[in-house]
VMD Tcl script that draws the C-alpha trace (Angstrom):
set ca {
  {-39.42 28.19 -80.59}
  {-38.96 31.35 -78.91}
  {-41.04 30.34 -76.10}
  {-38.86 27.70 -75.72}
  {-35.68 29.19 -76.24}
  {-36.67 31.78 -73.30}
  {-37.29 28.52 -71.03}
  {-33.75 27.63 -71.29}
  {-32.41 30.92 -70.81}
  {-34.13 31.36 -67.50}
  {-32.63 27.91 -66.39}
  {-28.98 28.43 -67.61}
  {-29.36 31.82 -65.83}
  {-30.77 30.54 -62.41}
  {-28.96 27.58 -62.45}
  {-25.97 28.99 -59.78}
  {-28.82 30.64 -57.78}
  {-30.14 27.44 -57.30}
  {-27.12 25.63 -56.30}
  {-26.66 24.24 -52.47}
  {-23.87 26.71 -50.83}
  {-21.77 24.34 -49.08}
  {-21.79 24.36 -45.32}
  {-19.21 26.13 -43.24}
  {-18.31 23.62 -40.74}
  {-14.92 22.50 -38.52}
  {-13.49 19.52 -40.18}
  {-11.19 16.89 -37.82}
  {-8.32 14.63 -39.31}
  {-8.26 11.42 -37.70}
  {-5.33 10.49 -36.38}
  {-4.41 6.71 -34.78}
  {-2.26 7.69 -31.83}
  {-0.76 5.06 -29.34}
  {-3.52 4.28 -26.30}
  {-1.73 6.17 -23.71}
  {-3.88 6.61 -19.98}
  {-2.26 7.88 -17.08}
  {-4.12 6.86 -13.99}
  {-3.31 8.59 -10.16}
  {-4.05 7.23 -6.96}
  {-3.66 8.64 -3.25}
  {-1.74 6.30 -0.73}
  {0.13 6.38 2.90}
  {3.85 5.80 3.21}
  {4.68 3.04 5.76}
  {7.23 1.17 7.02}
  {8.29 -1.54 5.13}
  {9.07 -4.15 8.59}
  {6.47 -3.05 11.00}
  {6.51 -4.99 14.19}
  {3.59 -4.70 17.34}
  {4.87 -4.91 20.54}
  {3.20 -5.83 23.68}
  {4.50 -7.37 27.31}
  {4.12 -11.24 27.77}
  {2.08 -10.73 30.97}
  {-0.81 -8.59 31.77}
  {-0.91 -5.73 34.28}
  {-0.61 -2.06 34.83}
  {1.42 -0.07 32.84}
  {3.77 2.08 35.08}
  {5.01 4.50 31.97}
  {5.74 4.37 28.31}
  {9.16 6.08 27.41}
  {8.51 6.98 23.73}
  {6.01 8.84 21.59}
  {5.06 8.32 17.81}
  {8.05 9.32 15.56}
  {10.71 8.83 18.04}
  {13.92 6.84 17.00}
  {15.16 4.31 19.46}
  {18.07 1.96 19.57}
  {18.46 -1.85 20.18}
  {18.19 -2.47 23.86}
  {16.36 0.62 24.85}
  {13.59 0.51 27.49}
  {10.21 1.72 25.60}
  {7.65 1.11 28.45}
  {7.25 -0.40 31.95}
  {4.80 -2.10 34.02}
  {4.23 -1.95 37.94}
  {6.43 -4.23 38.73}
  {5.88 -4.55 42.88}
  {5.21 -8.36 43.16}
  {8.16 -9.54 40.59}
  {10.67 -7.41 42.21}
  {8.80 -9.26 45.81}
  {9.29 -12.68 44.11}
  {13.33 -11.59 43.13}
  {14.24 -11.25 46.39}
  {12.49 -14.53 47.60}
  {14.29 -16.19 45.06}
  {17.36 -14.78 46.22}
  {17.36 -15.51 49.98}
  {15.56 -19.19 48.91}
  {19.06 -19.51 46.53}
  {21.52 -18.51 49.61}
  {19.78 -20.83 51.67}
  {19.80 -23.80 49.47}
  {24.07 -22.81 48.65}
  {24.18 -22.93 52.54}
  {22.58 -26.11 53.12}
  {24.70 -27.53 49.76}
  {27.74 -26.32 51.35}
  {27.07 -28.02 54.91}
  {25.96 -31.63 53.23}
  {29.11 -31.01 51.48}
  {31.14 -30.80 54.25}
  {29.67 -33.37 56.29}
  {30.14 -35.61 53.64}
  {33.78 -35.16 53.42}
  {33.67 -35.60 57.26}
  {31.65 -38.98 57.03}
  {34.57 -40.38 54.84}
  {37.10 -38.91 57.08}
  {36.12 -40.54 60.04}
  {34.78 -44.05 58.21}
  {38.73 -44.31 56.55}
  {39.42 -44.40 60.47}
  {36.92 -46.29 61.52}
  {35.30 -43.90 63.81}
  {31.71 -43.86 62.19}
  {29.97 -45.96 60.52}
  {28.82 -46.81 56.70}
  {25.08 -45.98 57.36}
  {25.86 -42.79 58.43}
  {28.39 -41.86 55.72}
  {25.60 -43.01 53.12}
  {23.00 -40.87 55.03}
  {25.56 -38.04 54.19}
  {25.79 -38.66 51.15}
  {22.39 -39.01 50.69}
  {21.77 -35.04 52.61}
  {23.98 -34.31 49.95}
  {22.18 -35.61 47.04}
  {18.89 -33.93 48.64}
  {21.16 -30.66 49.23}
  {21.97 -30.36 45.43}
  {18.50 -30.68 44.35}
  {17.21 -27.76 46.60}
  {20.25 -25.74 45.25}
  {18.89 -26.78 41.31}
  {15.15 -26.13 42.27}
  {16.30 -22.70 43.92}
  {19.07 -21.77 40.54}
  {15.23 -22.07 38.49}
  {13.33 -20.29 40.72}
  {15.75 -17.67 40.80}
  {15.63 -18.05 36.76}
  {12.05 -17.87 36.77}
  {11.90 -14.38 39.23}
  {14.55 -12.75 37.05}
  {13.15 -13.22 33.51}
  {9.41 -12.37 35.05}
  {11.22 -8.73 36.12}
  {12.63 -8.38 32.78}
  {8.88 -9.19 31.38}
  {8.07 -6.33 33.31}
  {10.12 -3.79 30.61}
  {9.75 -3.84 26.91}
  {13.21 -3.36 25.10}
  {13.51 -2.24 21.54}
  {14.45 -5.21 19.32}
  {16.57 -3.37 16.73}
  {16.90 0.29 15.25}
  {13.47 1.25 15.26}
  {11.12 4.03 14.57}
  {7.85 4.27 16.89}
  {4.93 4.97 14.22}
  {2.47 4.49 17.13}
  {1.20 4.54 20.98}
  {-1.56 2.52 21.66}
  {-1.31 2.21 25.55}
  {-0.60 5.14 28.51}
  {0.56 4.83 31.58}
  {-2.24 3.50 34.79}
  {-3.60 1.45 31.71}
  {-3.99 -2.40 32.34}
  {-2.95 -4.54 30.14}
  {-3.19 -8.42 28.84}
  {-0.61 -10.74 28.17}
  {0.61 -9.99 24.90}
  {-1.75 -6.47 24.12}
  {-0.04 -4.39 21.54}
  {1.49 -1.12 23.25}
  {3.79 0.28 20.45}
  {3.87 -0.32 16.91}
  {7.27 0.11 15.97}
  {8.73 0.45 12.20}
  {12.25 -1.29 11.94}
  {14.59 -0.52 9.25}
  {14.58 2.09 7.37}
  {12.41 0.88 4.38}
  {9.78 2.36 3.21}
  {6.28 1.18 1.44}
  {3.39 3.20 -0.32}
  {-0.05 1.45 0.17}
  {-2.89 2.33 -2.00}
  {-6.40 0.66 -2.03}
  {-6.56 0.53 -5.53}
  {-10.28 0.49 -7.25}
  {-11.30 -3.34 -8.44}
  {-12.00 -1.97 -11.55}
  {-8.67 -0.94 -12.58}
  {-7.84 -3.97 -11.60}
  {-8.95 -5.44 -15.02}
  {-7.22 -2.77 -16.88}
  {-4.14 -5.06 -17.87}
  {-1.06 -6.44 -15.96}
  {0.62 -4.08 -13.25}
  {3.19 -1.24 -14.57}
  {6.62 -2.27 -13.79}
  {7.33 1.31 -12.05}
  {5.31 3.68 -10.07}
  {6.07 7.53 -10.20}
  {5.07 8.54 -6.44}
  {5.04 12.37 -5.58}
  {4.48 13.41 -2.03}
  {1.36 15.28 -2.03}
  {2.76 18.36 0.51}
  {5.58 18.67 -1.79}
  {4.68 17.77 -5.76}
  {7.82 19.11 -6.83}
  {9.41 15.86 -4.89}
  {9.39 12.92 -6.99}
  {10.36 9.42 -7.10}
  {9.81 5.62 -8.29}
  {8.47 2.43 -6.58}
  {8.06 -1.50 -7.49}
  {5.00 -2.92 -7.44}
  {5.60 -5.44 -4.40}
  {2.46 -7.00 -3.43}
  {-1.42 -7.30 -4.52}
  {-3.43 -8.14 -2.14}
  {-5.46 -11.27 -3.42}
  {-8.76 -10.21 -1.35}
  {-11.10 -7.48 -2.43}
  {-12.34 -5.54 0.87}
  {-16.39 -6.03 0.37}
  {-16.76 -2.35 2.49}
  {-14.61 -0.40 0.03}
  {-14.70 -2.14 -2.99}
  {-11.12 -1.64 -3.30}
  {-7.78 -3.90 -3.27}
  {-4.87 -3.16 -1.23}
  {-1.91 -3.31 -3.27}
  {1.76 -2.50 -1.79}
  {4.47 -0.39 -3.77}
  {8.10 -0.86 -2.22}
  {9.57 2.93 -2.57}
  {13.38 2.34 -4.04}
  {14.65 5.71 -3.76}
  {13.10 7.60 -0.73}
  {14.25 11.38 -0.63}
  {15.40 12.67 3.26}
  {12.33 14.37 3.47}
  {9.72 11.53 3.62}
  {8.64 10.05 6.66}
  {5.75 7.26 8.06}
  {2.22 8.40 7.50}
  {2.68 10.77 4.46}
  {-0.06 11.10 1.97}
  {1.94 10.94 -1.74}
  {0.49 10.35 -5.39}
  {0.75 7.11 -7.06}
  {1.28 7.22 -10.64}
  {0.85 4.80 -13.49}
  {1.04 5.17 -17.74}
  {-0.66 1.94 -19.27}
  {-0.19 2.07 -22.88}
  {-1.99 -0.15 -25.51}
  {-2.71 -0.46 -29.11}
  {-3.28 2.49 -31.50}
  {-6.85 3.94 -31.23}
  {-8.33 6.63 -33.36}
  {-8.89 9.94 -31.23}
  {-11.72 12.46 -31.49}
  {-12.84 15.39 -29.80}
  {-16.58 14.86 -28.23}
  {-18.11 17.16 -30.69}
  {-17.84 14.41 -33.42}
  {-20.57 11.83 -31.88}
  {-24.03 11.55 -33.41}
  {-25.70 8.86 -33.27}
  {-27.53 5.91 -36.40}
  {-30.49 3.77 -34.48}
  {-28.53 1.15 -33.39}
  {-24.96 2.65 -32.83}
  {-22.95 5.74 -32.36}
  {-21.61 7.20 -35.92}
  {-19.95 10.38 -37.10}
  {-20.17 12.37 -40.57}
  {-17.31 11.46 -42.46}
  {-16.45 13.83 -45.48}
  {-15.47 12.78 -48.97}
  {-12.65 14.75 -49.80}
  {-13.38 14.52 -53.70}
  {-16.84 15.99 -53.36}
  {-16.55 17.70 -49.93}
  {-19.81 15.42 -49.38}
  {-20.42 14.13 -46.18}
  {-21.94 10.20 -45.07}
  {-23.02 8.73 -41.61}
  {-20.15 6.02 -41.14}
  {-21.26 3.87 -37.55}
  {-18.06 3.37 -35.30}
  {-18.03 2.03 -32.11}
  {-16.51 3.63 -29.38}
  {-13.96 2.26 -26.93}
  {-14.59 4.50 -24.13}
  {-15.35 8.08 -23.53}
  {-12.70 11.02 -21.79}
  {-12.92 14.11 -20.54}
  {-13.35 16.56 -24.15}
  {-12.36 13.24 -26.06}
  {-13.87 10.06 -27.56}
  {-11.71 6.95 -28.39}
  {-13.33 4.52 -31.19}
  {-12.19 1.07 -30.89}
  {-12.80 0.86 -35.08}
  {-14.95 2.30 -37.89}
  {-12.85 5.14 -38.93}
  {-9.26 4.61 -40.89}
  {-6.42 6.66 -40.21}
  {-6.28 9.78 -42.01}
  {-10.49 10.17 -42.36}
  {-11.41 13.54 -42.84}
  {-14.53 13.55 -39.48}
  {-17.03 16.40 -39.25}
  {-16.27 18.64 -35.56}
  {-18.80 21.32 -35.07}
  {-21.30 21.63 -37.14}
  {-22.46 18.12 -37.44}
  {-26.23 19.01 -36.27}
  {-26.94 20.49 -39.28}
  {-26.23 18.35 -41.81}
  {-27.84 14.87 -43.71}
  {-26.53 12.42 -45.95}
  {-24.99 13.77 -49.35}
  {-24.75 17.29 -47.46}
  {-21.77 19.29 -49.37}
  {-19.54 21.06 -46.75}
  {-16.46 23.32 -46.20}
  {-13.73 23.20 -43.73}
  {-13.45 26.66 -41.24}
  {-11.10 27.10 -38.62}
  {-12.39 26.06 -34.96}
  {-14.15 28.79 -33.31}
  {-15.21 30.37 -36.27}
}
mol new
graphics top color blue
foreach p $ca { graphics top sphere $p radius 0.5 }
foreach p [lrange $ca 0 end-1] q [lrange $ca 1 end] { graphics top cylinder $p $q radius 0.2 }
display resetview
């Protein structure tokens, strides 16, 4: 009896000594929080009505009047070509056209003499017919020379190329002593005064879910500048060098300061269902699926619970499912422990 008696004593007395002390590690609330991902692109501002503009005949330009960024007005002479042989072919056209009035004018007059002298009988029919007929010839010389003279004039004024409208030149893409084709773009102009962002948007993102309604745009030189955009266009053809898609945002409230050819930011919030939210620190891993310890909050005991993970951020991981809202998730800590393993919450960093 004693012996046993002793027994017990020994085991009621290093009982606590024996007991696990529970682990000091940083316990995480989870917390469902709306999906929230803000995505930022690069793009170019450009004009909204661009138009290329080239001469309808080829041959050597004589000068260009405007550099990129200048502002004309409608009418104004942007560039020229050596114009020798249509100003030649004017003047042709003009002498051939005072001829032909002052061979019209002569049939004219003989005619009226024909009829003169036939009322008196002093000629004859045949020959107030062949008047008539000079005439007739007469007015078709004066016709064919009116074209001609048509022909010379609008060939000079294909010579010149003449801004179509308010216009901003965004570029020069001929010099002067250049030779040109018929219809060879010279001058890019922008007309208007609207403005476009243009981003070549990864195809990826693509797939992310229809297009924000608004774009929050911030010119890169000056971040403190911002302002909004419509999506406008998506271009419906992925380039196969870049892997990217083109897609247009029309800027709605340009400040003073922006201009053709900036670089500004493109930015977009796409928001979706609730996800649960953990920092990286949680993830461990069963054999056939990410998991994280999950502590009872009765016992302080902790389980593997498998979750599966919607996609990893930078310090973050969002689970599509596995853990319910309010889950008490082991942080740091987590590589020490096993199943049943009784734990206690510290502050982080500690």
């Amino acid at each position: 009896m004693r012996l046993t008696g002793l027994a017990t004593l020994i085991a009621l007395v290093s009982a606590p000594a024996m007991a696990e002390t529970p682990l000091a590690v940083e316990i995480v609330t989870a917390k469902a929080v709306p999906d929230e991902r803000v995505y930022s692109l690069t793009g170019e501002i450009r004009a909204r009505d661009e138009l290329a503009v080239a001469f309808p005949q080829g041959g050597r330009i004589a000068e260009v009047l405007v550099d990129a960024g200048a502002t004309v007005a409608p009418g104004a002479v942007l560039a020229r070509l050596d114009a020798v042989q249509q100003e030649q072919a004017l003047r042709a056209a003009e002498a051939g056209l005072s001829t032909a009035r002052a061979d019209h004018r002569q049939a004219s007059e003989n005619l009226d003499r024909q009829e003169a002298l036939l009322d008196r009988g002093a000629t004859t029919r045949i020959a107030r017919e062949s008047a008539e007929d000079a005439l007739r010839i007469a007015e078709g010389a004066l016709a064919q020379a009116e074209a001609v003279l048509d022909r010379a004039k609008k060939a000079l004024a294909d010579t010149e190329i003449v801004a179509p409208g308010d216009a901003t030149v965004t570029s020069r893409m001929a010099e002067a002593g250049q030779v040109v084709g018929a219809a060879q773009p010279v001058l890019e102009l922008a007309l208007g005064t609207g403005f476009d962002a243009v981003f070549d948007v990864p195809e990826g993102m693509m797939t992310l879910g229809p297009p924000p309604e608004r774009v929050t745009l911030n010119a890169i030189d000056r971040p403190e500048v911002t302002f909004t955009g419509r999506i406008t266009e998506v271009s419906p053809v992925v380039d196969a060098r870049t892997g990217t898609v083109s897609v247009t945002v029309g800027v709605e409230d340009p400040p003073e300061t922006l201009s053709y050819g900036d670089p500004v930011r493109g930015s977009v919030t796409l928001s979706g269902p609730a996800h649960v939210i953990l920092p990286y620190t949680v993830i461990t891993a069963l054999a056939d699926s990410p998991a994280v310890w999950q502590v009872d909050p009765a016992t302080m005991a902790v389980s593997l619970k498998p979750v599966s993970v919607e996609r990893y951020e930078t310090g973050t991981v969002v689970l599509a499912d596995g853990i319910a809202d309010g889950a008490m998730i082991v942080g740091r800590g987590a590589q020490l422990l096993y199943p049943g393993r009784v734990v206690r919450a510290v502050e982080a960093g500690q």
